[in-house]
MARVEX-146645 format. One record per residue: x, y, z of N, C-alpha, C in turn. Coordinates in steps of 0.2 Angstrom, whole numbers, plus 2048, in hexadecimal, padded with zeros to 3 digits. Each point is the difference from the previous one (the first is absolute). Layout:
! residues N
XYZXYZXYZ/...
! end
This chain:
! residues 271
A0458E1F57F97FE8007FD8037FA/7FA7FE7FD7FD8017FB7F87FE7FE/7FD8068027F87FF7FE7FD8007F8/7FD7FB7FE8008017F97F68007FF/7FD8057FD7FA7FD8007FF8027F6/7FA7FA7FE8017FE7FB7F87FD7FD/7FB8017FA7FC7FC7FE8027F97FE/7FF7FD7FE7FE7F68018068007FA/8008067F98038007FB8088017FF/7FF8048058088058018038047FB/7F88027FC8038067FB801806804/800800807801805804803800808/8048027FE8027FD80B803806803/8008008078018078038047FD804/8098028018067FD805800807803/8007FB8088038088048067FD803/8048038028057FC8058077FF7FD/8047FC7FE8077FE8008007FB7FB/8018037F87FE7FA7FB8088017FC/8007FA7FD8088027FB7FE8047FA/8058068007FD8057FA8037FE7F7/7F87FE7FD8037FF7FA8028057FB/8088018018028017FC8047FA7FA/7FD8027F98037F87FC7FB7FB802/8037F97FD7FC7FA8028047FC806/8078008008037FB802801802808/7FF8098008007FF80C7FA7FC801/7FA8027FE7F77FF8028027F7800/8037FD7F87FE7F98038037FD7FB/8097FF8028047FD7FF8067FF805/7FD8068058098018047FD7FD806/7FF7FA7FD8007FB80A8057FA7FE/8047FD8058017FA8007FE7FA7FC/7F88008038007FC7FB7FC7FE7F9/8018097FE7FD8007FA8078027FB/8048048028088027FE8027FA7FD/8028007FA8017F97FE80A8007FF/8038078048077FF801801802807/8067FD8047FF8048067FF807801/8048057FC7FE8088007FD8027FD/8008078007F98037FA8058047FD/7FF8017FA8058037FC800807800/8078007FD8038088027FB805802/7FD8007FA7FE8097FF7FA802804/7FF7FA8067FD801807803801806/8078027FF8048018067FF807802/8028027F88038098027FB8057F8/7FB7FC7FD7FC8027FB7FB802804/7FB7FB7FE7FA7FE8027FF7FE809/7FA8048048027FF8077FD7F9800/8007FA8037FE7FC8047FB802807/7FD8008007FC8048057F97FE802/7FD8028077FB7FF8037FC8077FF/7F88038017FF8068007FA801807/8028028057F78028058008057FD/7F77FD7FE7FC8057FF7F97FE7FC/8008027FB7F97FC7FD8008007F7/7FD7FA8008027FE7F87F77FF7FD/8008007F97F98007FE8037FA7F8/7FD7FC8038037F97F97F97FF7FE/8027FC7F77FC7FC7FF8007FD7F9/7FC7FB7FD8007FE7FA7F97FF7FE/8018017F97FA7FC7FB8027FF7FA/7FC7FC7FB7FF7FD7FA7FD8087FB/8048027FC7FE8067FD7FA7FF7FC/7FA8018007FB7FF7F97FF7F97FD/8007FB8067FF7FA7FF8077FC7FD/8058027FE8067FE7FA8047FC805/8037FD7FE8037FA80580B806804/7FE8077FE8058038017FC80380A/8078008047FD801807803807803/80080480180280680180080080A/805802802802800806805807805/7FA802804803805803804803804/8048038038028018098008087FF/7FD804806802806802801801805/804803804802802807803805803/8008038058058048038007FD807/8058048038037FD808807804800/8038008068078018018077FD7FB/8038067FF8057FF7FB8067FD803/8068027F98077FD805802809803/8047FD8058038058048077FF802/803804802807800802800801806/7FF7FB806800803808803808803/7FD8057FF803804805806800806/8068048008057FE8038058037FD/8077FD7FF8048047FD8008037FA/8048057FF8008017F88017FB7FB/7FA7FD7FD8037FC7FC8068047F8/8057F97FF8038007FC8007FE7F8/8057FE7FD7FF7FE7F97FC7F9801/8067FF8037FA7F78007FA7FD801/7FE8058067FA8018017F98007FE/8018057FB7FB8017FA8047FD7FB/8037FD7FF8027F87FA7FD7FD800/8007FE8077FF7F78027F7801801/7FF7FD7FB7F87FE7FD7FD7FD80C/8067FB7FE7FD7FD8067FF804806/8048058018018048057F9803800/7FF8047FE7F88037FE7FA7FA7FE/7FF8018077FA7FA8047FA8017FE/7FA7FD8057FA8037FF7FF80080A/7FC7FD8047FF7FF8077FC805802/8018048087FD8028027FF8097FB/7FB8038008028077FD800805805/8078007FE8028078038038067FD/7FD8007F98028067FD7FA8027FE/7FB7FC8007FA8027FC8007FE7FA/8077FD7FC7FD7FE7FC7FC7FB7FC/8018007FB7F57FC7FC8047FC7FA/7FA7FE7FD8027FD7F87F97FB7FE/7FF8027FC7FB7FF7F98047FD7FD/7F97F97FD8057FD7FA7F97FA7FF/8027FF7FB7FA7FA7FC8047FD7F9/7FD7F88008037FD7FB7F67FE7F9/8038017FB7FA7FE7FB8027FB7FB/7FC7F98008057FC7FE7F97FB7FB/8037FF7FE7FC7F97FB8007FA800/7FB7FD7FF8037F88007FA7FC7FC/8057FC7FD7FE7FA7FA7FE7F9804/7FC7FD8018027F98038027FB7FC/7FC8007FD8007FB7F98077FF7FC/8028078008078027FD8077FE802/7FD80080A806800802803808802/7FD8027FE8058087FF7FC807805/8068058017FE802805805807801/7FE8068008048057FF7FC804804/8068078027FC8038058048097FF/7FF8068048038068027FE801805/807802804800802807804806800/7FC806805802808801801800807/805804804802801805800805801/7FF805806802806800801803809/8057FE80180280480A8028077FE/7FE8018087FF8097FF8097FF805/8028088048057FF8028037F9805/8067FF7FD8017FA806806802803/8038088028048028067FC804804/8028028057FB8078048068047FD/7FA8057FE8048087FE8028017F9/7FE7FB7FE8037FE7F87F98007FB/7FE8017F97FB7FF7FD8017FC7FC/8067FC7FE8017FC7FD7FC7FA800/7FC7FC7F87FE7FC8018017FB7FC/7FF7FA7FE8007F97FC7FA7FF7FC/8027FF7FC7FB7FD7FA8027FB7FC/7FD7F98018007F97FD7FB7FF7FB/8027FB7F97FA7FF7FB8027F9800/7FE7FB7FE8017FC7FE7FC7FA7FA/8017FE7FD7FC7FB7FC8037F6800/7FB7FE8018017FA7FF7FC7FD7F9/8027F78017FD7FC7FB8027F9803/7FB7FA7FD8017FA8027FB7FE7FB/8037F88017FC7FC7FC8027F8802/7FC7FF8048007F88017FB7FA7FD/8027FD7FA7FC7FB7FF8057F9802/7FB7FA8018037F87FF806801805/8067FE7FE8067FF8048048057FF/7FE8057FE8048088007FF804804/8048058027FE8068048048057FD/7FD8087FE8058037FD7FF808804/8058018038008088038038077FF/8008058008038087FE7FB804801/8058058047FE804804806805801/7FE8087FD8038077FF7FC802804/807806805800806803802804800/7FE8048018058088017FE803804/805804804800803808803806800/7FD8088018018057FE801804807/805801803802801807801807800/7FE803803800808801807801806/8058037FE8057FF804803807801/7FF8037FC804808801801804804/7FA8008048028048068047FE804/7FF7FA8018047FC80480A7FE7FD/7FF7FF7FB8077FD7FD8048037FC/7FA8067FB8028047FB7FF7FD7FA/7FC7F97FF7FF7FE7FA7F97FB802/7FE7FF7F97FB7FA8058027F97FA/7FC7FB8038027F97FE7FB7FD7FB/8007FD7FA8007FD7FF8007F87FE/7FC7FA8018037F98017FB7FF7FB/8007F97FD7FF7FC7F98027F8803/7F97FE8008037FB8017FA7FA7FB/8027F97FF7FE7FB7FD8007F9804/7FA7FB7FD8047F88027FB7FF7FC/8047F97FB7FA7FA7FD8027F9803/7FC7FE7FF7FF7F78027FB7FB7FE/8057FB7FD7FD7FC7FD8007FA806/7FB7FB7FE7FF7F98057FB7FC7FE/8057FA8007FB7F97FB8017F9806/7F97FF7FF8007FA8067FC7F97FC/8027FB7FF7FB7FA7FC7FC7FF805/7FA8028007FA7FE8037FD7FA7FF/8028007F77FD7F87FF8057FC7FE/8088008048027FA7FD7FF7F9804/8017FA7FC7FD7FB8048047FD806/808803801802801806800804805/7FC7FD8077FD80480580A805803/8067FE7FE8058028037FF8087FB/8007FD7F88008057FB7FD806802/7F87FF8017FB802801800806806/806800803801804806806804801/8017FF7FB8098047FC7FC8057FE/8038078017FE8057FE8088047FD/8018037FA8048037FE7FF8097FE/8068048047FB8067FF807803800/8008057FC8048077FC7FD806803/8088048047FC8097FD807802800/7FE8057FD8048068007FC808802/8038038027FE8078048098057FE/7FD8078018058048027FD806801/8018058038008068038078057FC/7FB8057FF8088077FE7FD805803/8058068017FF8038058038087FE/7FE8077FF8028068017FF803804/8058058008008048078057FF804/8037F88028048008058077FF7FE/8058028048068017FF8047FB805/8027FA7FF8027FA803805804805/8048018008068058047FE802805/7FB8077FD7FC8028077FD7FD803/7FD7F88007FD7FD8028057FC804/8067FF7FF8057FC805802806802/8018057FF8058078057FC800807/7F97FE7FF7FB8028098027F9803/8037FC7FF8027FC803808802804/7FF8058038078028038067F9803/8038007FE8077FC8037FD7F87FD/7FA7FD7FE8007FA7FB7FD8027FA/8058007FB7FE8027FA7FC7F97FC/8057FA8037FD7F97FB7F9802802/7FC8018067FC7FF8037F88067FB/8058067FF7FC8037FD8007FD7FA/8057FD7FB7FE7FE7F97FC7F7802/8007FF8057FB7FA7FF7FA802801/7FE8088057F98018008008037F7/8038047FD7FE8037FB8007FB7FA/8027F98027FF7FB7FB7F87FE801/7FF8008087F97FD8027F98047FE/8048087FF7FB8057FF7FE8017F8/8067FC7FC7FE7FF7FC8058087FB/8038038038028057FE8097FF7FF/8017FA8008087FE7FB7FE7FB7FB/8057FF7FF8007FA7FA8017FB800/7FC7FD7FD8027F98058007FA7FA/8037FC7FE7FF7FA7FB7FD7FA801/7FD7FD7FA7FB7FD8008027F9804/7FB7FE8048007FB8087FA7FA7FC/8047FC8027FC7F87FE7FB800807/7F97FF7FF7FA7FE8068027F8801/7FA7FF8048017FA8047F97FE7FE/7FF7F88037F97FC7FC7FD800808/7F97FD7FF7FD7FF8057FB7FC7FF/7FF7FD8067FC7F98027F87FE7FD/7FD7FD7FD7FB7FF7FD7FF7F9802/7FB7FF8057FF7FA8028067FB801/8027FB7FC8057FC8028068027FD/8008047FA8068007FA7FE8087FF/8058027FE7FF8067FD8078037FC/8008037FA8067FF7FA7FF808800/8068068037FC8067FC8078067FE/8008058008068047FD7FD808801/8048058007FF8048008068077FE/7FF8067FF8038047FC7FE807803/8058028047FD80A8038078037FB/7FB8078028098057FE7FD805802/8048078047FF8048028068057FC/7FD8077FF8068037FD7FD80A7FF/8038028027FE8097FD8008057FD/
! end
């Protein structure tokens, strides 16, 4: 749920409640079904950059700078961070797996502050932005914390779309592991659709390119299968998923665009 209040302009809005936290451009308003113009989101949203909801409260907004046709666009927020559920001792994988370390109910007490300051051209098409992340601890007992930056850029004019978007993920893990993590991760994407060809079939063909990858220090692929007692495959498939093996470059898959769609893709993960 989400209350939002706001003047008639919305160079000012006030979110309280349960909003998508923008980090980047592409969680806020590109990672939905039917905005995602490939079935998945790429890589360096798996185990880089969190994918993530935030409770709590957000303070947005935009305007036109000094009259100039350039548009400046804000986010500020805090609310509940990622956490590791209280419970067992966690392990190496534990604190690898991006995914593992949630957000949901807080029971660690921990927080996170974060804001994106962005630009935008209309006229131009174009559209760039910086995003800072920062969660306090996300084990009990532990101070360890995460710090995400990221930077994006776009530019869509006529029958183009053009996207790229860097992260970096600064993982405080020492206490916990004796080392802390560092992740890097990228994706660009290109996407051309004739809007004006004079075939209505043409006309609905969408063709779209990406490539992404994710790198990763700190982790040691072995130890990350060794906590996998009696299924070692098991542990090298999570250490492949956490991103913490090696893994060689994977052809993507296309996705649907109205009637036709033509598209390719390109990840690589590696440490």
């Amino acid at each position: 749920m989400q209350t939002r209040l706001s003047p008639p302009d919305r160079s000012v809005s006030v979110v309280g409640g349960r909003f998508i936290t923008p980090i980047g451009f592409f969680n806020e308003r590109l990672n939905h079904e039917w905005i995602n113009r490939l079935p998945d989101e790429p890589l360096m949203f798996r185990q880089v950059s969190p994918q993530i909801s935030t409770d709590g409260f957000e303070i947005r907004g935009g305007a036109y700078l000094f009259g100039s046709p350039v548009k400046m666009e804000y986010m500020f927020y805090g609310g509940n961070g990622f956490q590791i559920q209280p419970g067992a001792p966690p392990g190496l994988t534990d604190v690898a797996d991006l995914g593992a370390i949630s957000g949901g109910a807080d029971l660690l007490n921990a927080n996170a502050l974060g804001g994106r300051l962005g630009l935008w051209i209309p006229a131009l098409g174009l559209t760039g932005g910086f995003s800072g992340y920062r969660n306090s601890h996300y084990l009990l007992g532990f101070s360890d914390a995460m710090t995400v930056w990221q930077a994006d850029c776009g530019w869509r004019k006529g029958n183009w779309d053009v996207r790229f978007e860097y992260a970096h993920n600064f993982q405080e893990a020492a206490d916990i592991i004796g080392q802390n993590i560092q992740r890097d991760g990228m994706y660009t994407q290109v996407a051309y659709r004739p809007y004006d060809a004079d075939s209505r079939l043409v006309s609905k063909t969408e063709f779209v390119y990406r490539f992404s990858a994710a790198r990763f220090h700190g982790l040691d692929p072995a130890a990350v299968a060794a906590t996998f007692a009696g299924d070692p495959e098991a542990g090298l498939a999570k250490a492949r998923a956490t991103g913490s093996g090696s893994l060689g470059p994977t052809t993507g898959a296309g996705g649907a665009v109205c009637t036709i769609a033509a598209a390719g893709g390109a990840e690589n993960a590696r440490t």
